[in-house]
N, C-alpha and C positions, 0 to 999 in steps of 0.2 A: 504494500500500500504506500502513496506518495504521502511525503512528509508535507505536502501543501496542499492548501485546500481550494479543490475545485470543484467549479458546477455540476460536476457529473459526477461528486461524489453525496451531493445534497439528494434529499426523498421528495418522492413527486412532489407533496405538496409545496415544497420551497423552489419552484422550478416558476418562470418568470410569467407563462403562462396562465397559471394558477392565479397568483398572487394579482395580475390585471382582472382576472375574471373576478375575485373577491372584491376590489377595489370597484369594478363596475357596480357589479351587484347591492354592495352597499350604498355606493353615489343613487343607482337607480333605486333602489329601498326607500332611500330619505327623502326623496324626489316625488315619489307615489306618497309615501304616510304625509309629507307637509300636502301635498293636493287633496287629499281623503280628510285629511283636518281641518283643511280650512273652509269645508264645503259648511263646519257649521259654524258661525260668524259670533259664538259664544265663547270660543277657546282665542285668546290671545296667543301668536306664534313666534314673537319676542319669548316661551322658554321655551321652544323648542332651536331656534337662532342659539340660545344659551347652552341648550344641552348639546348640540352637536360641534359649537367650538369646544367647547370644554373636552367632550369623547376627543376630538382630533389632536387635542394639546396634548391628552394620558394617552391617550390610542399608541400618538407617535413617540412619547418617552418610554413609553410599551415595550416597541420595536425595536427603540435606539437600543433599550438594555439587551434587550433579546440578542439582537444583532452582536454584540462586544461579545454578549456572552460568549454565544456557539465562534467568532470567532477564536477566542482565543479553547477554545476545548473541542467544535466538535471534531476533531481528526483522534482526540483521545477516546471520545466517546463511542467512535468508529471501532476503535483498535479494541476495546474494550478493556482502557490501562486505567479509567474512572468511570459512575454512573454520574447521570444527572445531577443526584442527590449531591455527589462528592463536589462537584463544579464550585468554584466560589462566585457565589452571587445568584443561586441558583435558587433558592429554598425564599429567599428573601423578594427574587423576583416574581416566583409561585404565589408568594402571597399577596405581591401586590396585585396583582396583575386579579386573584379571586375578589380585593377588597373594590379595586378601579370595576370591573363588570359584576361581581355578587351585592355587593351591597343597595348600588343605586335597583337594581333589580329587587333583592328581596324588600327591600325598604317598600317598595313600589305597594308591597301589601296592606300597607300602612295608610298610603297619601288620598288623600279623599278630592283631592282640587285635581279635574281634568286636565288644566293646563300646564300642570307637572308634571303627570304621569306622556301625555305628548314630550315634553322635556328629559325624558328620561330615556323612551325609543326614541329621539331623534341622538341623545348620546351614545348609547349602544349604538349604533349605524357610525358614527362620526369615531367611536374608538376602535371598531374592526375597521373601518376606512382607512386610516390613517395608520395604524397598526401593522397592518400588510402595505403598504405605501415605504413606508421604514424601512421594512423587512427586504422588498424589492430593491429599494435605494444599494442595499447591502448587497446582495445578490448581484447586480449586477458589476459592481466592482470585483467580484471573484472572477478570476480568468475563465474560462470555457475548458 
């Protein structure tokens, strides 16, 4: 196995194609829900504006860690010399990454004002958007 990490030793899903289809899919996601929302003229789309910058700011500090990470281990991870678990920065990133999409979601059972729970799926969309955006940014800098 090469000691340098290239594209074709990445899993389908981190392959460049993938990562544009996610990025579409979420772009067209948040595209359809703000048109389906705003069809009722009782929800204000000023927090859904809010929630999907905010997804895109975490989404893409998301990625950036993501991205450091697998570079500097996944060729170890490949070789099987560490797990995930072992990685530094790993377990700390797990958890952000559960807190940045579990929380605003399970909170979600909570929030009684429609126009946050809108705010909440326009961030989910805006932190996978941006999230796999990162990700690609990175990928593409690995050689072929």
């Amino acid at each position: 196995m090469s000691r340098k990490l290239t594209r074709s030793l990445l899993p389908f899903y981190m392959k460049l194609p993938v990562f544009w289809a996610f990025i579409v899919v979420s772009l067209l996601g948040q595209l359809l829900w703000i048109f389906a929302v705003s069809q009722d003229s009782r929800i204000d789309l000023r927090w859904a504006i809010f929630g999907y910058a905010l997804g895109v700011i975490l989404g893409f500090m998301q990625g950036e860690w993501t991205a450091r990470l697998w570079q500097r281990t996944y060729l170890q991870v490949l070789k099987r010399q560490l797990t995930f678990w072992q990685a530094s920065g790993a377990k700390s990133l797990t958890y952000y990454t559960c807190l940045a999409l579990g929380l605003p979601v399970a909170g979600s059972i909570f929030i009684q004002s429609t126009a946050v729970l809108v705010g909440i799926q326009s961030y989910v969309f805006g932190f996978v958007g941006a999230m796999n955006l990162a990700l690609l940014l990175w990928v593409r800098q690995i050689p072929k």
